[in-house]
C-alpha positions as CSV (number, residue, x, y, z in Angstrom):
1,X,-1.9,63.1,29.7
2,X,-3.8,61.7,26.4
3,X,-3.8,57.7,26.5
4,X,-4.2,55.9,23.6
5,X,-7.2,52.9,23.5
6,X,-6.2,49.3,21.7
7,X,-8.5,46.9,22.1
8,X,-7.7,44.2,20.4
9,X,-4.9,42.2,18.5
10,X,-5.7,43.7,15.3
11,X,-4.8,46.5,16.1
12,X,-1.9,45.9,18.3
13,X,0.9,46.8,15.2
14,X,-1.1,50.1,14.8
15,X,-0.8,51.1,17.9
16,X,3.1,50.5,18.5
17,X,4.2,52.1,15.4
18,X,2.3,54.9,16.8
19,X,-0.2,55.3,14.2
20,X,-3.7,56.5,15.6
21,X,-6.6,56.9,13.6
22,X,-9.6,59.3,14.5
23,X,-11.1,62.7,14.0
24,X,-8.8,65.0,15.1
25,X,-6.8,67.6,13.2
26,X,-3.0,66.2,12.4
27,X,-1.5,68.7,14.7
28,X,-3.4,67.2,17.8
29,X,-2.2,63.9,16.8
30,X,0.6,64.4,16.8
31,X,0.5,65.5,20.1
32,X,-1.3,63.0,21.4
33,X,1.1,60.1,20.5
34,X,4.5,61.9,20.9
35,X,2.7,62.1,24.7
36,X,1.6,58.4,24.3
37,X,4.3,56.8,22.1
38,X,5.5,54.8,24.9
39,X,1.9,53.5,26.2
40,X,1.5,49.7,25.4
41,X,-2.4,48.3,25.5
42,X,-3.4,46.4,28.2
43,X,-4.4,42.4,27.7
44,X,-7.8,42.8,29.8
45,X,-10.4,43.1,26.9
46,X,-13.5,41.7,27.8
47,X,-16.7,41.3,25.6
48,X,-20.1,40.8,25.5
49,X,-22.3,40.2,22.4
50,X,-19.9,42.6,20.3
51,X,-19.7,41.8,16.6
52,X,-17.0,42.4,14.3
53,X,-18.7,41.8,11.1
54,X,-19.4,39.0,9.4
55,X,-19.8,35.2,10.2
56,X,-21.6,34.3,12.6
57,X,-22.6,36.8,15.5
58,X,-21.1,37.2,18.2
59,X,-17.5,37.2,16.9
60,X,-15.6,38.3,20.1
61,X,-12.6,40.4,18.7
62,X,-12.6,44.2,17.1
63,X,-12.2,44.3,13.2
64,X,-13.3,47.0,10.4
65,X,-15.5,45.2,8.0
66,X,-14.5,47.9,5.4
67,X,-17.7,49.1,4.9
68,X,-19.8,50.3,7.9
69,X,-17.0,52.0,10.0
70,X,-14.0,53.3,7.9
71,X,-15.7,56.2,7.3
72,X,-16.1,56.5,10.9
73,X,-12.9,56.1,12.3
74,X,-10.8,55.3,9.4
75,X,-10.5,51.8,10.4
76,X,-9.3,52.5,14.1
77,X,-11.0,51.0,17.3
78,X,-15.1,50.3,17.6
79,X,-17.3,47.9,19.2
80,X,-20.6,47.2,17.3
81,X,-23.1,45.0,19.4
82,X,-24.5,41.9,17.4
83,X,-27.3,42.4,15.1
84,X,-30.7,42.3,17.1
85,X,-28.9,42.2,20.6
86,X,-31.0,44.0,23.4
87,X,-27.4,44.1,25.3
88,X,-24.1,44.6,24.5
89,X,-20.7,45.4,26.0
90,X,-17.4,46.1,25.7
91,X,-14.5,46.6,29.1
92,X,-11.0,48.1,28.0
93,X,-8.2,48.7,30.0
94,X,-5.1,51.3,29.0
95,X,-1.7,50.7,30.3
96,X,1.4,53.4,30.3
97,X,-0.5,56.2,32.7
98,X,1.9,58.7,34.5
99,X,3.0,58.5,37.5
100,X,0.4,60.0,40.5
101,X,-3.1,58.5,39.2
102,X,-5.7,60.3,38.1
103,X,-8.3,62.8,39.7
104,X,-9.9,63.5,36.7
105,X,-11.0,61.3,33.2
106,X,-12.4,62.5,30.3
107,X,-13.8,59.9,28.2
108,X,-14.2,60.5,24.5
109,X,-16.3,58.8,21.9
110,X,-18.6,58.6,18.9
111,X,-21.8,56.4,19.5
112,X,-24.2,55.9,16.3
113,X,-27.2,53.3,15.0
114,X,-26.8,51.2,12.0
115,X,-29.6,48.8,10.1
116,X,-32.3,50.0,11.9
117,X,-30.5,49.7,15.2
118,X,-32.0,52.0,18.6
119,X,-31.5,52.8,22.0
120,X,-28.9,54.3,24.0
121,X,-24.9,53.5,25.2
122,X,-23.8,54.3,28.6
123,X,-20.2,54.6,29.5
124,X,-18.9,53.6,33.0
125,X,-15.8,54.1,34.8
126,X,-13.9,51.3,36.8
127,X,-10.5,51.9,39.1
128,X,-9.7,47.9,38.5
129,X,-12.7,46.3,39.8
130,X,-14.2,49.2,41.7
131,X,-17.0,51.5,39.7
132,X,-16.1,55.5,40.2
133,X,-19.1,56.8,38.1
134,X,-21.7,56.4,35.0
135,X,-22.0,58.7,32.7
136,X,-25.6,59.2,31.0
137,X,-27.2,57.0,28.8
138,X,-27.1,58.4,25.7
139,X,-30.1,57.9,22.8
140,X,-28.4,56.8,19.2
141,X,-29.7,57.6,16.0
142,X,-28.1,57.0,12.6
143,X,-26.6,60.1,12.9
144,X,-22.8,60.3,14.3
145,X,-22.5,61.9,17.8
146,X,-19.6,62.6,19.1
147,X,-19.9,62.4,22.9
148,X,-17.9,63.1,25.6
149,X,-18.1,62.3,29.6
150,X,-16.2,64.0,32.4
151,X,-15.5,61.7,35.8
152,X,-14.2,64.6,38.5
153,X,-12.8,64.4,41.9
154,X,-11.5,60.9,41.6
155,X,-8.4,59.8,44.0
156,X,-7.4,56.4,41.7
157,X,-3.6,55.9,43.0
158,X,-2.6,53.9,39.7
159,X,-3.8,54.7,36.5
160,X,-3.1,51.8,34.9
161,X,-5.9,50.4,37.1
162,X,-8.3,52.5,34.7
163,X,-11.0,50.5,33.0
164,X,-14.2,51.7,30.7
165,X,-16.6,49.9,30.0
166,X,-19.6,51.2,27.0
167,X,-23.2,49.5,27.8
168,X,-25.5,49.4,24.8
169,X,-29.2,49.4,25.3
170,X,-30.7,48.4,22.2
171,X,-34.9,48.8,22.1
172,X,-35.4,48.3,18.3
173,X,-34.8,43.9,18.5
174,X,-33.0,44.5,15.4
175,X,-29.8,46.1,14.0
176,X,-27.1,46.9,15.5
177,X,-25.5,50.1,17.9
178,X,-22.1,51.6,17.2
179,X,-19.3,53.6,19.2
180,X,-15.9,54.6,18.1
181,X,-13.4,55.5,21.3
182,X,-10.8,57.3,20.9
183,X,-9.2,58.2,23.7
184,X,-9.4,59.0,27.4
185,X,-7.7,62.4,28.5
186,X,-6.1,61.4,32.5
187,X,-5.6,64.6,34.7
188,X,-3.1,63.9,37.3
189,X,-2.4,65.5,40.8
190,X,0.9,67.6,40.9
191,X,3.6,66.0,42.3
192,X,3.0,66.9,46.4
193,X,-0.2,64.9,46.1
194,X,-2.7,67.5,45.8
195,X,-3.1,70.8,44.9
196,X,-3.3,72.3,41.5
197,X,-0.9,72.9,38.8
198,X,-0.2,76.1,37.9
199,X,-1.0,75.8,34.1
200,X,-4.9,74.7,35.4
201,X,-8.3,76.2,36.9
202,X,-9.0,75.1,40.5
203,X,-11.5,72.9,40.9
204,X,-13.7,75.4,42.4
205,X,-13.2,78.9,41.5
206,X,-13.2,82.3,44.1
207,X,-17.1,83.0,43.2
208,X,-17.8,79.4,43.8
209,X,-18.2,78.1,40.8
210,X,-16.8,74.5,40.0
211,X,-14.8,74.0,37.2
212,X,-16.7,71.1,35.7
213,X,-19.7,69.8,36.0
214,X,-22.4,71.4,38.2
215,X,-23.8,71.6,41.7
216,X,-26.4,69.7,42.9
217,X,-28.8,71.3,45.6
218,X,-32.3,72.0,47.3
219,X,-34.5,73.6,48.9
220,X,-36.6,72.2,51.7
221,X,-38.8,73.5,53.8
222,X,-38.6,73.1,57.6
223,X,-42.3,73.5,58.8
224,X,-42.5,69.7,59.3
225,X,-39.1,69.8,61.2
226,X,-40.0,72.1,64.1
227,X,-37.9,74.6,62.1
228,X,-35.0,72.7,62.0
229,X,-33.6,73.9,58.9
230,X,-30.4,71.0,59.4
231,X,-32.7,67.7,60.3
232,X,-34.5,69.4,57.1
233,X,-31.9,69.0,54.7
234,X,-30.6,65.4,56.1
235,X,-34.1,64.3,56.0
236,X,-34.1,65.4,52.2
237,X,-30.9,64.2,51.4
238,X,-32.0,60.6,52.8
239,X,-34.6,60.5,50.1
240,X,-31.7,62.1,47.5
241,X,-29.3,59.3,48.2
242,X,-26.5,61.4,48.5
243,X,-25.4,64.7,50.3
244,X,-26.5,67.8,48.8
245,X,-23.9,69.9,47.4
246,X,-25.6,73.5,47.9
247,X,-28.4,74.4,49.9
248,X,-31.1,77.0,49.6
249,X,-33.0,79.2,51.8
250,X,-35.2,82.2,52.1
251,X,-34.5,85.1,54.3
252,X,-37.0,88.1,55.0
253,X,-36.0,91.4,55.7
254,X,-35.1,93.0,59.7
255,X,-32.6,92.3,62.2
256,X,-34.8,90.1,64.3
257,X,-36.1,86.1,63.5
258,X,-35.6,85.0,59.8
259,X,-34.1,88.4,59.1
260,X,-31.1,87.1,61.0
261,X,-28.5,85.4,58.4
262,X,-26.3,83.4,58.3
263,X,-28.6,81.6,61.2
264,X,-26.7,79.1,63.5
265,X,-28.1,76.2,60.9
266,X,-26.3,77.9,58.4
267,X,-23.0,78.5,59.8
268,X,-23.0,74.8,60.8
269,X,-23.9,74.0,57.2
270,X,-20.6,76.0,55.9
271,X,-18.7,74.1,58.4
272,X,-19.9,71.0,57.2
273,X,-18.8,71.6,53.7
274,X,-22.3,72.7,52.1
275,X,-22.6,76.0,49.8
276,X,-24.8,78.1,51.4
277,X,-27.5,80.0,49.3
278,X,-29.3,82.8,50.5
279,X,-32.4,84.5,49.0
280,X,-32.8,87.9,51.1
281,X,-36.8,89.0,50.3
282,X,-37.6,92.7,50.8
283,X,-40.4,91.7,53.3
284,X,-41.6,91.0,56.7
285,X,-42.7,87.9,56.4
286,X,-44.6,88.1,59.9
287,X,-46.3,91.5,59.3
288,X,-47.5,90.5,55.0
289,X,-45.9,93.7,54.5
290,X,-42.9,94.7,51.7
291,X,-40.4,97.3,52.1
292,X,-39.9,98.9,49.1
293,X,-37.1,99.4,46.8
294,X,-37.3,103.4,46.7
295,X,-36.8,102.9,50.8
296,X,-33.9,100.4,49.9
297,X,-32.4,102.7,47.3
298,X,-33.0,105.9,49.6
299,X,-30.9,105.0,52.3
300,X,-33.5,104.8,55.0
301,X,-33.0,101.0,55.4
302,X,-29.3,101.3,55.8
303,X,-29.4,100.0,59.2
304,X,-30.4,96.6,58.3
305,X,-27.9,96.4,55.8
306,X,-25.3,97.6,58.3
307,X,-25.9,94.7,60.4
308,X,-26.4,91.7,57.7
309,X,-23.0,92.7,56.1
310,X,-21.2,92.7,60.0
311,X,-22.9,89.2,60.0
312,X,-22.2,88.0,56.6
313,X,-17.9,89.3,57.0
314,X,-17.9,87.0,60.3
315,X,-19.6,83.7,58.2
316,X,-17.7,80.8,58.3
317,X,-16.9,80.7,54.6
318,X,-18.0,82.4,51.7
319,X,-21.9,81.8,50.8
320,X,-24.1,83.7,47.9
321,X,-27.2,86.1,48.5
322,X,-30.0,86.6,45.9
323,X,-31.8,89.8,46.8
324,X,-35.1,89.7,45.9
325,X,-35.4,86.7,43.4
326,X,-38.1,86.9,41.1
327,X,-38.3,90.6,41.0
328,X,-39.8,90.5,37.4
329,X,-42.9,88.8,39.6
330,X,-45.7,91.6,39.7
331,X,-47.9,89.3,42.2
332,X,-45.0,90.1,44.6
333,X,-43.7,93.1,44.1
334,X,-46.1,95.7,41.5
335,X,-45.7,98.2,44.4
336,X,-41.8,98.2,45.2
337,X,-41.0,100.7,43.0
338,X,-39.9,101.1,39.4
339,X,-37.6,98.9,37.8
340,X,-34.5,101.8,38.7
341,X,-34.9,101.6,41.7
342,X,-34.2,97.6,42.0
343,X,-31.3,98.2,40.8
344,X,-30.4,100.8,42.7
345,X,-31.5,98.9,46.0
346,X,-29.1,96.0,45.1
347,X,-26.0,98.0,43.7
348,X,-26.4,99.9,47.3
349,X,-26.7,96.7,49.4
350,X,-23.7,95.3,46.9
351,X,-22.2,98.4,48.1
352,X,-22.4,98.6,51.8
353,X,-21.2,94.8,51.8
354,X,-18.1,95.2,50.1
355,X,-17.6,98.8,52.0
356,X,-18.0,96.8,55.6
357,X,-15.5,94.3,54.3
358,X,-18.2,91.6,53.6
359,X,-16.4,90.1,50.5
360,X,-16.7,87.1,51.0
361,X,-20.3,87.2,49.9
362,X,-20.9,86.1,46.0
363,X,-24.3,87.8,44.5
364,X,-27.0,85.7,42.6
365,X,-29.6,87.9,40.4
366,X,-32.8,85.8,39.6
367,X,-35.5,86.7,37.3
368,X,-38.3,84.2,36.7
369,X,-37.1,83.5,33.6
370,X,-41.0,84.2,32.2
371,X,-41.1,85.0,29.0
372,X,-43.8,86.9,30.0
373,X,-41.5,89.3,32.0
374,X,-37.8,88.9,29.7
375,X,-38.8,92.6,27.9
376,X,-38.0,93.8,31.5
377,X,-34.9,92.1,32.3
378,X,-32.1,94.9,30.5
379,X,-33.6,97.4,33.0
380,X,-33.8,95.1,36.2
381,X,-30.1,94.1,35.6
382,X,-27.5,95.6,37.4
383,X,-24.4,95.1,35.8
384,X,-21.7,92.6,35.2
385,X,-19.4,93.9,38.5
386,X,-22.4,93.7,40.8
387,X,-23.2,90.1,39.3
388,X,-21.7,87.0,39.9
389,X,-24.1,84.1,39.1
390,X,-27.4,84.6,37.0
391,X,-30.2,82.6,37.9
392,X,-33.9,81.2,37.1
393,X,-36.9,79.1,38.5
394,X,-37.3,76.8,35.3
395,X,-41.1,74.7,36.4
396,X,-42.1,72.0,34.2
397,X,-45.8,73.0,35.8
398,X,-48.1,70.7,33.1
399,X,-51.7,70.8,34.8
400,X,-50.5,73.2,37.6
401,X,-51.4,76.1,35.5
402,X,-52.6,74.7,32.6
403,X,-49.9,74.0,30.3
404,X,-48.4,71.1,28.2
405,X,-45.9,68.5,29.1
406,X,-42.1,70.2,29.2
407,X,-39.3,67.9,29.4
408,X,-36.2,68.8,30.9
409,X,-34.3,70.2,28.5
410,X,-37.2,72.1,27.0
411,X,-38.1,73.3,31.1
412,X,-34.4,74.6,31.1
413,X,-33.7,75.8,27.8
414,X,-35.9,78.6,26.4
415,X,-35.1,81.2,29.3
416,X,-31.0,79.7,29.0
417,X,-31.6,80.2,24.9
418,X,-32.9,83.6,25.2
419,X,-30.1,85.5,27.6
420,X,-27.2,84.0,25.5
421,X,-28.7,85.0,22.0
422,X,-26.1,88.5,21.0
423,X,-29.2,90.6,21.9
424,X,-29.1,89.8,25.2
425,X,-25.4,89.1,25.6
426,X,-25.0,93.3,24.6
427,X,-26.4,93.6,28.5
428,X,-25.2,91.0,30.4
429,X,-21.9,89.4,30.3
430,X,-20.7,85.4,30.5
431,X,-21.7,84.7,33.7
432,X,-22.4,80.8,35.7
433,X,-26.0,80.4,36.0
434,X,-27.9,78.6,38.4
435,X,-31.3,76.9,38.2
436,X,-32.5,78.7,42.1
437,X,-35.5,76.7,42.0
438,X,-36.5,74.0,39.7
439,X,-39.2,71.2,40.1
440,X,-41.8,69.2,37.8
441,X,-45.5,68.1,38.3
442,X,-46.7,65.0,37.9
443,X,-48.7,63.2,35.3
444,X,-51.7,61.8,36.7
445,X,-52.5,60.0,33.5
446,X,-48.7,58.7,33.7
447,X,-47.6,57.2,37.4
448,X,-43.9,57.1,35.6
449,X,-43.8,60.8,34.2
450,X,-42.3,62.4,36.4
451,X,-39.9,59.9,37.2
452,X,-38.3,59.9,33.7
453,X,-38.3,63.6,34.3
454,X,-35.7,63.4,36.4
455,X,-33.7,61.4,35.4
456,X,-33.0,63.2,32.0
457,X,-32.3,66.2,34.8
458,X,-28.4,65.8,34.3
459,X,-28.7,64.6,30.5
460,X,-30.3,68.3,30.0
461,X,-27.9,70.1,32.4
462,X,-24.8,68.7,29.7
463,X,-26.9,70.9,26.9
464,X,-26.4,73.7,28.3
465,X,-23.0,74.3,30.3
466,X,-23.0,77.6,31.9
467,X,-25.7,76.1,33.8
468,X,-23.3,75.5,37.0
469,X,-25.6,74.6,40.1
470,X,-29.1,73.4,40.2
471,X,-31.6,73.5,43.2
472,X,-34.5,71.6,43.6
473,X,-37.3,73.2,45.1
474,X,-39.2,70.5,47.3
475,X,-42.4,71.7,48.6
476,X,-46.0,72.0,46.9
477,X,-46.6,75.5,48.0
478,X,-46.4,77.8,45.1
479,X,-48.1,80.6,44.0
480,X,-50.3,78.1,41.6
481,X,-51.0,76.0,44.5
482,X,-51.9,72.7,44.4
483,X,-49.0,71.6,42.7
484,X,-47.3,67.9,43.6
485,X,-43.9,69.6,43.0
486,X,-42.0,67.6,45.9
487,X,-39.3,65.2,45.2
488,X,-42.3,62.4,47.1
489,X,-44.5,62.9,45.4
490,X,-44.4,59.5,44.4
491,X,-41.8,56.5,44.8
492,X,-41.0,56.9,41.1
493,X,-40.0,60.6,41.2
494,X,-37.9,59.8,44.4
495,X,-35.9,56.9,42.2
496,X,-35.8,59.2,39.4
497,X,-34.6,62.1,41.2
498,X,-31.7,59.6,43.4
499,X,-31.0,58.4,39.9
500,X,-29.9,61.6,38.7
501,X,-28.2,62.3,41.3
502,X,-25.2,59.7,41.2
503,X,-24.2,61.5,37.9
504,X,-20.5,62.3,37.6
505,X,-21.1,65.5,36.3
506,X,-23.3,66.5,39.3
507,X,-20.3,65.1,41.9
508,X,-17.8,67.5,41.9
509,X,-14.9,68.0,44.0
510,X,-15.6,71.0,46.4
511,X,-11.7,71.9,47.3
């Protein structure tokens, strides 16, 4: 259901004669208020420093001025914070919604700068009094965006109780900072209170992926626990400020100790609701020693396959296995075998799984993402119906190993570029990726670095959406050791990182 914004009397006629003004084609409009015709806008319009143009500022009502916005919205609904204000704001209510609430909102908008205007507009969503979610805050220039934010797994009973409110941030101390709404698009439950309607995905999908948004997970290491690999991850999540969504963990290779998976941590994690992600590592981690691939691919470790896919068919819910991430990494594995016979290990591992009834297992494959090592990749892949998620280890690793400053959207998107350019695509398919390990240094000319850093985590994730799960790798042992990768590294990386976090589009309903 599409509902209409009015925001103010102006515009009142407008809207009950149906008219709408905005960017969309004529044939969406006219979809959008035959489905809204009967909406009428709610009274509840509440202000802060928003100017309408001319006089005096603030002048507390929404009016074109005929010059700065008709070419926007054609003269429909805006809010434009008062020349010079640091802070503006604008609440609106909508009235009319359908019957069963809403579990899902997707706000729509354009945001710009004007007169030398700069900084950024947030938008925020209210059930009445009562915040559900922020979206992110979003930098203006005097270019028009158009923007969009998705608020999932919401339970708001009335949707008439629906309130947005847009938060401008302006940093320049003069001009002024722009948005346009148009309208907000209200998913409803079906009518038996739950469940989904036939005409839409599932909010989760049979390969675990969700249908918006993304997961949000980590790694933690469990030395520091006594090997408690549960107090680990509540330990973590306490510094997160929230409970992780997925959770990551490496497996070596036998039928004995951390061979053993799912573990008795992990089966309690699936009963708890957690996505459980295993990375199964052709080693012994207690002996230094690798089995190979050729052994893999030549049947003679059959036996330990046997026995993880009897274990993995008697989980308590379905979970995902990466065998041997990082197999592009020659400091791991240069004597494993050639690049055929990787894939040949996995497809026969895939194999025995699916043979023993283990389908309830959904398969990661997880390159570096180096572009040292991408020539490789065609011939390490191995094949669309042996692959359900790709992944990569994105490392903003500055001074770790010598490199520049990567934000996060550069960190994530030259690997994420490069397999969805139509070279690549000829040998992979559209597939969900996920980020199996991800982290950043920190700055030690800049205490608030790597803070900022993460909290532009979620504002990258939205720039590239196949990107459908994301796990923090918290520990400073790496292979370019000393790095201060952990999420404590300092008290700003922890607020940066919690920050993140309480993103809508990183809070998605698991069900």
């Amino acid at each position: 259901m599409r509902l209409l914004l009015c925001a103010a009397p102006a515009l009142l006629a407008a809207c009950s004669s149906g008219e709408l003004a905005g960017t969309e084609p004529s044939e969406q409009l006219a979809s959008a208020v035959a489905q809204t015709a009967s909406l009428a806008p709610t009274s509840d319009v509440a202000l802060d420093k928003i100017w309408g143009g001319g006089g005096t500022a603030p002048i507390f009502k929404l009016v074109d001025d005929g010059t700065s916005f008709a070419a926007s919205d054609g003269g429909g609904t805006f809010a434009r914070s008062a020349p010079g204000a640091a802070t503006a704001s604008l609440t609106l209510g909508y009235s009319g919604a359908p019957a069963g609430g809403a579990r899902q909102v997707v706000v729509n908008y354009q945001a710009w700068a004007i007169n030398g205007g700069a900084g950024t507009v947030r938008v925020h969503l209210y059930d009445g009094d009562t915040l559900l979610g922020s979206g992110p805050a979003r930098a203006l220039s005097a270019s028009q965006q158009n923007l969009s934010e998705t608020f999932g797994g919401l339970a708001v009973a009335n949707g008439d109780r629906l309130r947005t409110e847009l938060v401008f941030q302006n940093t320049a101390g003069a001009g002024s900072l722009v948005s346009s709404i148009v309208w907000i698009d209200v998913t409803t439950p079906d009518d038996d209170g739950g469940g989904t309607p036939p005409d839409e995905e599932p909010a989760v999908s049979d390969k675990l992926v969700p249908r918006n948004g993304a997961w949000w997970g980590a790694y933690n290491s469990s030395r520091s626990y006594g090997w408690d690999w549960g107090l680990a991850i509540k330990d973590f999540e306490a510094k997160a400020g929230r409970k992780l969504d997925i959770v990551y963990r490496y497996h070596d290779w036998g039928t004995t100790d951390n061979g053993v998976f799912p573990d008795r941590f992990e089966a309690a994690q699936m009963n708890e609701g957690y996505i459980v992600h295993l990375s199964w590592e052709s080693r012994r981690y207690s002996a230094g020693q690798n089995v190979t691939w050729t052994e893999i691919a030549n049947g003679s470790q059959d036996a330990v396959i046997r026995a993880a896919a009897e274990r993995a068919k008697n989980a308590p819910g379905k979970f995902m296995i990466a065998f041997d991430h990082e197999m592009d990494n020659t400091d791991v594995h240069s004597a494993d075998g050639p690049d055929a016979d990787y894939v040949a290990a996995y497809r026969r591992i895939v194999d025995m799984f699916r043979a023993a009834g283990a389908t309830n297992v959904v398969w990661v494959w997880t390159p570096m993402g180096w572009s040292g090592t991408r020539a490789r990749l065609p011939a390490l892949y191995p094949g669309d119906t042996y692959v359900d998620w790709i992944g990569y280890d994105p490392y903003n690793f500055y001074e770790c190993n010598g490199s520049g400053w990567k934000d996060p959207a550069t960190t994530f998107g030259s690997h994420y570029d490069w397999m969805h350019a139509p070279a690549q695509m000829a040998w992979h398919g559209e597939k969900p990726y996920i980020l199996s390990e991800f982290s950043s240094h920190e700055d030690p000319a800049d205490p608030n670095r790597k803070g900022q850093w993460m909290r532009g985590i979620v504002d990258a994730l939205k720039r590239y959406p196949d990107i459908k799960a994301v796990q923090f790798y918290n520990s400073n042992v790496t292979h370019r050791s000393p790095c201060k990768l952990a999420v404590d590294s300092s008290s700003q990386s922890v607020a940066g990182y919690a920050a993140a976090g309480s993103d809508p589009y990183v809070n998605q309903p698991h069900h």
